[in-house]
C-alpha positions as CSV (number, residue, x, y, z in Angstrom):
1,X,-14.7,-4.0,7.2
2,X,-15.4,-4.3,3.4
3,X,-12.1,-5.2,1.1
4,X,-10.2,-5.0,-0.9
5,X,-8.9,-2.1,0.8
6,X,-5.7,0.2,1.7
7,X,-5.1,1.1,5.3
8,X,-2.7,3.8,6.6
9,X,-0.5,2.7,10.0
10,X,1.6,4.6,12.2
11,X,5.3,2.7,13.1
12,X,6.7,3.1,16.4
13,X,9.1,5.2,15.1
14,X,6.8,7.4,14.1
15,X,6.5,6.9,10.6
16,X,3.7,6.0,7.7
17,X,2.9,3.4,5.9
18,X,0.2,1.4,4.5
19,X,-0.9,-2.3,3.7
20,X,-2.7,-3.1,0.7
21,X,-5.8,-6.0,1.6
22,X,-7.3,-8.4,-0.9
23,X,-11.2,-9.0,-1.3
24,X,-10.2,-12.1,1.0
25,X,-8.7,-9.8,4.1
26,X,-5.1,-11.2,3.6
27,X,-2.2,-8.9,2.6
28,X,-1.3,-8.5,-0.7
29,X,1.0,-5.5,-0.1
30,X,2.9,-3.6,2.1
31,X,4.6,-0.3,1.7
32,X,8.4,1.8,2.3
33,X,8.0,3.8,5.5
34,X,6.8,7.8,4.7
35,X,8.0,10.3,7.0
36,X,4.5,12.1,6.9
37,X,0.7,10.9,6.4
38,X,0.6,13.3,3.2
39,X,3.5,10.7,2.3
40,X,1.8,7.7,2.7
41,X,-1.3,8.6,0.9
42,X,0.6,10.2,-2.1
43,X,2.1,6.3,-2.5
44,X,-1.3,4.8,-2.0
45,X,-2.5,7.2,-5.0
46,X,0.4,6.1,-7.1
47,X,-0.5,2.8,-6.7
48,X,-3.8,3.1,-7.8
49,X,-2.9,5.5,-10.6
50,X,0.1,3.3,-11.7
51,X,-0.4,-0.7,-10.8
52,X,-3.4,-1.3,-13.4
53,X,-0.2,-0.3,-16.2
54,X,2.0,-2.7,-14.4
55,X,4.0,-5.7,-16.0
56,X,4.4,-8.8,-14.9
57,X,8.3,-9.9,-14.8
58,X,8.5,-13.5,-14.2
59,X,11.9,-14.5,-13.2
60,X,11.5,-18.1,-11.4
């Protein structure tokens, strides 16, 4: 299994989402529940389009 890595589940209600991995294996992310795969992999795609022009709000 080679990270860092996206990977699509299925919910036992039936819906999508997906969990973002680090290089390390842990978690870094977890997604809102898509009611289709197509869903799910259009959010993974904005992520990867869209975080690299994310800010950082610190609010602690």
């Amino acid at each position: 299994m080679a990270y860092p890595k996206f990977v699509i589940k299925k919910s036992t209600n039936d819906r999508f989402y997906f969990n973002l991995y680090a290089a390390n294996g842990q978690i870094i992310a977890n997604s809102e529940m898509y009611s289709t795969k197509q869903g799910c992999q259009n959010g993974i795609n904005s992520v990867k389009t869209n975080a690299p022009e994310a800010e950082i709000e610190d609010l602690s």
